[in-house]
C-alpha positions, 0 to 999 in steps of 0.5 A: 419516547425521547430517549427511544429517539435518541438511541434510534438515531445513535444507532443509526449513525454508528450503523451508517459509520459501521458500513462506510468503514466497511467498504474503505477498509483494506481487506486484510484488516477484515477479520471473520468473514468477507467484507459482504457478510460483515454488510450484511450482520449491519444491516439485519441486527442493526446496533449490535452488528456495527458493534459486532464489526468493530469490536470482532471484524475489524483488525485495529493493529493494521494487516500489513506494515508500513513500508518505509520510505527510503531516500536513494542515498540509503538504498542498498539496491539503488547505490548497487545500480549506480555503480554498476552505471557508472562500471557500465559508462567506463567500459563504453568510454574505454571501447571508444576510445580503443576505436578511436585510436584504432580510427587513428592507426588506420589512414584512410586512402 
């Protein structure tokens, strides 16, 4: 009667895990079937449907790779629109100056 208890407990402890890991996982580490029918197998064959999730439903390597974070310094794009910034600030500082001198030619009445 004891160890019936204990595996009554186990079970549901890893069913409760089985669930939880189910509903927080991203979607494209699910494997085999939606997350919905992976709740349900859990449910109806209790044990034997959380050992089904993790060892058939659920991708351990990860769905997508980890995007690497890049400081602005090494970004390609970034350093890309900086110069173009500043290509952008010297065209306006030079049309400025170009009317300013314009200003100058021109005396006012």
């Amino acid at each position: 009667m004891g160890r019936l208890l204990v595996f009554g407990v186990v079970a549901l402890v890893l069913d409760v895990f089985a669930i939880v890991d189910v509903v927080i996982i991203d979607r494209s580490r699910v494997r085999a079937f939606p997350k919905a029918v992976w709740i349900v197998i859990i449910l109806a064959v209790p044990f034997v449907g959380a050992l089904l999730w993790f060892i058939v439903g659920r991708s351990w390597g990860g769905g997508k790779p980890e995007r690497r974070v890049v400081a602005p310094d090494d970004d390609p794009a970034f350093l890309r629109n900086l110069r173009l910034q500043e290509d952008q600030d010297e065209r306006i500082r030079r049309l400025e100056q170009e009317l300013a001198d314009l200003d100058d030619d021109n005396p006012k009445d």
